[in-house]
VOMILO-659848 format. One record per residue (C-alpha): y, z, x; residue in one letter. Coordinates in steps of 0.02 Angstrom, whole numbers, plus 50000, padded with zeros to 5 digits. Last residue first. Example, Ala and Ser with C-alpha at 12.3 -4.5 7.8 and 13.67 -1.06 7.14 Angstrom:
BEGIN
y, z, x, resn
49947, 50357, 50684, S .
49775, 50390, 50615, A .
//
This chain:
BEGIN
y, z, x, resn
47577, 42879, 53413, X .
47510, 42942, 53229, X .
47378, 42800, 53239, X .
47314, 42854, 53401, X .
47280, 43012, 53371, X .
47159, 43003, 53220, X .
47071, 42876, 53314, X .
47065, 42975, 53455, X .
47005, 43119, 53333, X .
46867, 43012, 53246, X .
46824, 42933, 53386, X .
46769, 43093, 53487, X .
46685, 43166, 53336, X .
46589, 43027, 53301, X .
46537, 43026, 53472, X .
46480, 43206, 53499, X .
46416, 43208, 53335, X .
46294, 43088, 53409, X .
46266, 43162, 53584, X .
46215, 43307, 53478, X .
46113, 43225, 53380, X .
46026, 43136, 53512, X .
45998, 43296, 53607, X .
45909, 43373, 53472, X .
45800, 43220, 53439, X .
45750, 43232, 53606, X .
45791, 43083, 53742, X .
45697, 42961, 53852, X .
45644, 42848, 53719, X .
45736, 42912, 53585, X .
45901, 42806, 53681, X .
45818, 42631, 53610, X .
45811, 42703, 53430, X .
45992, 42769, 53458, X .
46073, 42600, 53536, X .
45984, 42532, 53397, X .
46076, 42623, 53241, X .
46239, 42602, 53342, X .
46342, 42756, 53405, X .
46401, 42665, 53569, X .
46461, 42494, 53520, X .
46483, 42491, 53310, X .
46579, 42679, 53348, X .
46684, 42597, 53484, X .
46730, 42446, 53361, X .
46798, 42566, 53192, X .
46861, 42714, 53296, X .
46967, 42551, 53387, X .
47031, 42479, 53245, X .
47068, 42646, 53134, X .
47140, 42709, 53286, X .
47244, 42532, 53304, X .
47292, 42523, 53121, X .
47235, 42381, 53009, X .
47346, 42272, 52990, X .
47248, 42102, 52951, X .
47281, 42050, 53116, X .
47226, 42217, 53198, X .
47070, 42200, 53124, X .
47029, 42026, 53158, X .
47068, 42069, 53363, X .
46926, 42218, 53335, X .
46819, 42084, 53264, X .
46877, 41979, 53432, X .
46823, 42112, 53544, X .
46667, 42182, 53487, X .
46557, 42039, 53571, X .
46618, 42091, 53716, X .
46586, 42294, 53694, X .
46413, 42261, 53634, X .
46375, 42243, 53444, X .
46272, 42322, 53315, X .
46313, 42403, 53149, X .
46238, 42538, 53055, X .
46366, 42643, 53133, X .
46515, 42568, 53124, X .
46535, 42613, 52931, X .
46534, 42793, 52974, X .
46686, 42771, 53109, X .
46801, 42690, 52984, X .
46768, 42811, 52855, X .
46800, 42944, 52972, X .
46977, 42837, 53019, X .
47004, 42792, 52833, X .
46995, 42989, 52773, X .
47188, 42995, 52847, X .
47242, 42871, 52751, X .
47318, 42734, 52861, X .
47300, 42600, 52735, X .
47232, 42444, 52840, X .
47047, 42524, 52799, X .
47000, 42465, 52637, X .
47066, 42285, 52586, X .
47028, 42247, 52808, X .
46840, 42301, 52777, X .
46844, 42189, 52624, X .
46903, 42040, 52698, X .
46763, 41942, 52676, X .
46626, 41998, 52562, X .
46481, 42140, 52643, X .
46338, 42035, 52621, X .
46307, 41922, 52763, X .
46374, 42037, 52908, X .
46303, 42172, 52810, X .
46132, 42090, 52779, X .
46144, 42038, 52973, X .
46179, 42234, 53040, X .
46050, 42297, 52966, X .
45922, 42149, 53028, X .
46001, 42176, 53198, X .
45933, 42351, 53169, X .
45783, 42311, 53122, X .
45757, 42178, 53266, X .
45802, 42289, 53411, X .
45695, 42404, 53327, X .
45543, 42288, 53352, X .
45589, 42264, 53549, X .
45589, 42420, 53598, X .
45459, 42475, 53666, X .
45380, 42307, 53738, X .
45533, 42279, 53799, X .
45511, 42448, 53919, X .
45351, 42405, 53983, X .
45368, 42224, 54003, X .
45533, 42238, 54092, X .
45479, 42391, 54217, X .
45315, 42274, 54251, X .
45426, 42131, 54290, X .
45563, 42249, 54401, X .
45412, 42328, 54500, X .
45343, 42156, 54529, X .
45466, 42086, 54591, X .
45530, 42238, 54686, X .
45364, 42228, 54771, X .
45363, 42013, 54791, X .
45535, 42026, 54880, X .
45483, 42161, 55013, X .
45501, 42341, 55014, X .
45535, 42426, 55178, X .
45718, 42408, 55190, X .
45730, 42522, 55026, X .
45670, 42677, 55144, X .
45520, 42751, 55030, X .
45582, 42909, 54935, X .
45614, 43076, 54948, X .
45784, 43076, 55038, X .
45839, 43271, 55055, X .
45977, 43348, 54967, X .
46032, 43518, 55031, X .
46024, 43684, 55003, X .
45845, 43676, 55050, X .
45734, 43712, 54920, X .
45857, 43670, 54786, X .
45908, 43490, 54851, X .
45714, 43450, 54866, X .
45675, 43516, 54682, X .
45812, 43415, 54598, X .
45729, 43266, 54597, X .
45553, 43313, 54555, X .
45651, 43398, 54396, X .
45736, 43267, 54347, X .
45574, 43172, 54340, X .
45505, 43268, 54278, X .
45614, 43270, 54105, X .
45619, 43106, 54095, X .
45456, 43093, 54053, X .
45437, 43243, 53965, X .
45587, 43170, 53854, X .
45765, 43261, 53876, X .
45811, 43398, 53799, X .
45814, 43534, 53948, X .
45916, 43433, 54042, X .
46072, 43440, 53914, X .
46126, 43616, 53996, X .
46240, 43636, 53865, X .
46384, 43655, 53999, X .
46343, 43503, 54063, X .
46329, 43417, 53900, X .
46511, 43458, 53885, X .
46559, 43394, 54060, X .
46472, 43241, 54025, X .
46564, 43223, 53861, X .
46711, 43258, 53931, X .
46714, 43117, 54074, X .
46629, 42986, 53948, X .
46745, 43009, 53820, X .
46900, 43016, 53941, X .
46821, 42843, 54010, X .
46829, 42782, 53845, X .
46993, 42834, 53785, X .
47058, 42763, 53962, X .
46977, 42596, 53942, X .
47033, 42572, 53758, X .
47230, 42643, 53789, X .
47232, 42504, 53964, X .
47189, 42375, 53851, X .
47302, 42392, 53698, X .
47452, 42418, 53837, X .
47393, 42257, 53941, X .
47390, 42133, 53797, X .
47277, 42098, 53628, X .
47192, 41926, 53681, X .
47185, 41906, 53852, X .
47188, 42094, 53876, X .
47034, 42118, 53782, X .
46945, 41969, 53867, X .
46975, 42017, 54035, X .
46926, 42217, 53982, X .
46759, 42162, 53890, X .
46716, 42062, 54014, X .
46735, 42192, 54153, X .
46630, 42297, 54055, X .
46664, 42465, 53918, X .
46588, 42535, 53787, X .
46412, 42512, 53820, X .
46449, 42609, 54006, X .
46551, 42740, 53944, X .
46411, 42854, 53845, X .
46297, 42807, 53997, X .
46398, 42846, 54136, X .
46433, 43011, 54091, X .
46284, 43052, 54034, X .
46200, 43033, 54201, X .
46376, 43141, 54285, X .
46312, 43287, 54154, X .
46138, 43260, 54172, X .
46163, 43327, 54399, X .
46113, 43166, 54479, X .
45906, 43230, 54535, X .
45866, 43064, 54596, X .
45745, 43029, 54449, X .
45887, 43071, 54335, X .
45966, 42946, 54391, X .
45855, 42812, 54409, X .
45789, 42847, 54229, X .
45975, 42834, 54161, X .
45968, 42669, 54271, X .
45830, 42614, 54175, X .
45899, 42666, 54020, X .
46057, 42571, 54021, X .
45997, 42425, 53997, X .
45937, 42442, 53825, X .
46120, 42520, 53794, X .
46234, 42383, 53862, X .
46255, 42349, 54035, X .
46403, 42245, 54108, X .
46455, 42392, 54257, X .
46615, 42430, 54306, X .
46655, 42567, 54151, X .
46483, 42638, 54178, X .
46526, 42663, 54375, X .
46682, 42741, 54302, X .
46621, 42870, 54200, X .
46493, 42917, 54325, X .
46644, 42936, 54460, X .
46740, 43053, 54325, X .
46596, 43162, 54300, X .
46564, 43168, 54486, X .
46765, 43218, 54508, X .
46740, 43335, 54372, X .
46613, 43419, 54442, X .
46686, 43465, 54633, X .
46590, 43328, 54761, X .
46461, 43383, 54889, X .
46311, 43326, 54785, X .
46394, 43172, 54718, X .
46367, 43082, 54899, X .
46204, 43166, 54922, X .
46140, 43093, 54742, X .
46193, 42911, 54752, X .
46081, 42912, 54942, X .
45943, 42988, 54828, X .
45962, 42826, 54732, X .
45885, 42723, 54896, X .
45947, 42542, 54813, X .
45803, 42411, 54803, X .
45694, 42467, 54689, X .
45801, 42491, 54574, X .
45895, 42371, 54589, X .
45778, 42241, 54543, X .
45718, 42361, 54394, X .
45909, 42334, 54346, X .
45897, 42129, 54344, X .
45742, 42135, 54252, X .
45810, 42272, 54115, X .
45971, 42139, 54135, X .
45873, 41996, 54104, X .
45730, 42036, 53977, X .
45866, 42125, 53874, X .
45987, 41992, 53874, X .
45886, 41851, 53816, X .
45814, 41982, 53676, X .
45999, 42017, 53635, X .
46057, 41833, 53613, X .
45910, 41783, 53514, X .
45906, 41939, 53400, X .
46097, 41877, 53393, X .
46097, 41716, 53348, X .
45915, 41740, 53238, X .
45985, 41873, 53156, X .
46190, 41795, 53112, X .
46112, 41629, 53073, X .
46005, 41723, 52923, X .
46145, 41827, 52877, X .
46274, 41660, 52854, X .
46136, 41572, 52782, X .
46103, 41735, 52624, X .
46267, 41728, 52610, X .
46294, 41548, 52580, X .
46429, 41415, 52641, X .
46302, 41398, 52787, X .
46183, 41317, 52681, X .
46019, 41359, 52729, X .
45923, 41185, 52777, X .
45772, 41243, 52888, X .
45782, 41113, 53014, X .
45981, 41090, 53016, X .
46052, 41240, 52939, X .
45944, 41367, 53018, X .
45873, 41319, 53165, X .
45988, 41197, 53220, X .
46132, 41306, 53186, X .
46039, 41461, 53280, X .
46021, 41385, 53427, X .
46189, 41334, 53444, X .
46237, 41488, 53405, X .
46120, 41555, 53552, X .
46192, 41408, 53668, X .
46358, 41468, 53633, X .
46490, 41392, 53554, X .
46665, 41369, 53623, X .
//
């Protein structure tokens, strides 16, 4: 079934501007306004939706509950809340704010966000619907194990020390209460005390300010990711990479870059892929490395990040599916 935003998009584009869609240069256009659409829609709505929650949900609270718990077990928990929750990278920096502005140690933060754009609820029904329960259950638990040793890794790094200066102290207001007292301490306003028009307006002014950032790199990389969709011919990622070599799952991973989707929309390319024979690892290096290493999820991630940091966090990816990709198609 169409969506509205294709719908959209035909009228626009083949009926009032009259592209052929039998074209390249049509199918590239329809594919940037669709999804520029579809993303800005998104963005406005879930940054809204998060600022909401924001204010509403006493993230200190978050923070004593991990306090007491052995690392691993936090790492694993911040895995998991990204795997339950439908947020894509532009989303995901609120709560990465929230976080850190509760004091959440980085490595259970990072956790959750290198899971959470790879994997939703929707992404999972959809998945199993159309590849089966084993295919499934081997993409949520290679990205939960990403998230859980990533985390741990950038733990170890101490990744807190790369972050932006606004990120940066905040972590540090958050942390100082726990350290002064050996405990953690709520800092903030009881939740019950804010009424409907403050979290309003916290969540609107949290949605202009952070859509106003990002909004023109959310179109250049679309843009990128149009001119391939357009460009690239048919059936030429399927001629190159249903081989096995061993160079196709690096290859694989490279080429996912400049692209951009979110774990749903990721689905029935990776469904394409595996139809045409290309191997699972080489499938699924391919789709998580279009999801979570993305030109825009990086632009977007700059905003409360170093450059250092990102390039760590992106070798740490390409790494990661490079090796579970290698693994998988040798199983």
């Amino acid at each position: 079934m169409l969506s509205w935003f294709s719908i959209l998009a035909d009228w626009l584009i083949y009926d009032l501007a009259g592209l052929s869609s039998q074209t390249q240069f049509g199918q590239a256009v329809h594919f940037f306004v669709e999804d520029t659409s579809k993303i800005f829609a998104l963005l406005v709505v879930m940054i809204y939706a998060i600022g909401w929650l924001r204010a509403s949900l006493n993230v200190e609270r978050v923070r004593d509950y991990l306090s007491g718990k052995p690392k691993f077990v936090g790492y694993g928990l911040g895995a998991g809340f990204g795997a339950i929750t439908p947020f894509c990278s532009c989303s995901s920096i609120p709560v990465f704010l929230g976080f850190t502005s509760a004091g959440i140690p980085i490595g259970i933060t990072m956790a959750f966000l290198l899971t959470s754009p790879l994997i939703n609820e929707v992404a999972i029904l959809l998945l199993f619907s159309l590849l089966g329960l084993e295919i499934t259950l081997l993409y949520v638990v290679t990205g939960i194990s990403i998230g859980i040793l990533g985390g741990a890794l950038l733990d170890f790094l101490k990744a807190e020390r790369w972050l932006q200066p606004v990120a940066a102290k905040a972590y540090a207001r958050g942390q100082q209460p726990a350290k002064a007292a050996g405990v953690a301490i709520p800092t903030t306003q009881a939740v019950s005390t804010l009424g409907w028009q403050q979290r309003h307006q916290f969540a609107k002014s949290e949605t202009i300010e952070i859509f106003a950032r990002v909004w023109k790199w959310v179109i250049i990389g679309v843009g990128i990711g149009a001119a391939l969709h357009g460009f690239v011919p048919a059936g030429w990622l399927e001629a190159n990479l249903g081989q096995g070599q061993w160079w196709s799952v690096p290859l694989a991973v490279l080429m996912g870059i400049p692209l951009y989707a979110n774990a749903t929309g990721v689905i029935p390319v990776m469904e394409s892929l595996l139809l045409q024979g290309v191997p699972l690892g080489t499938t699924l290096a391919f789709c998580m490395s279009t999801v979570a290493a993305s030109f825009p999820e990086f632009v977007m991630l700059k905003q409360v990040m170093k450059w250092r940091l990102l390039a760590i966090l992106f070798v740490l990816l390409l790494i990661s599916f490079t090796l579970m990709g290698w693994m998988l198609n040798m199983v």
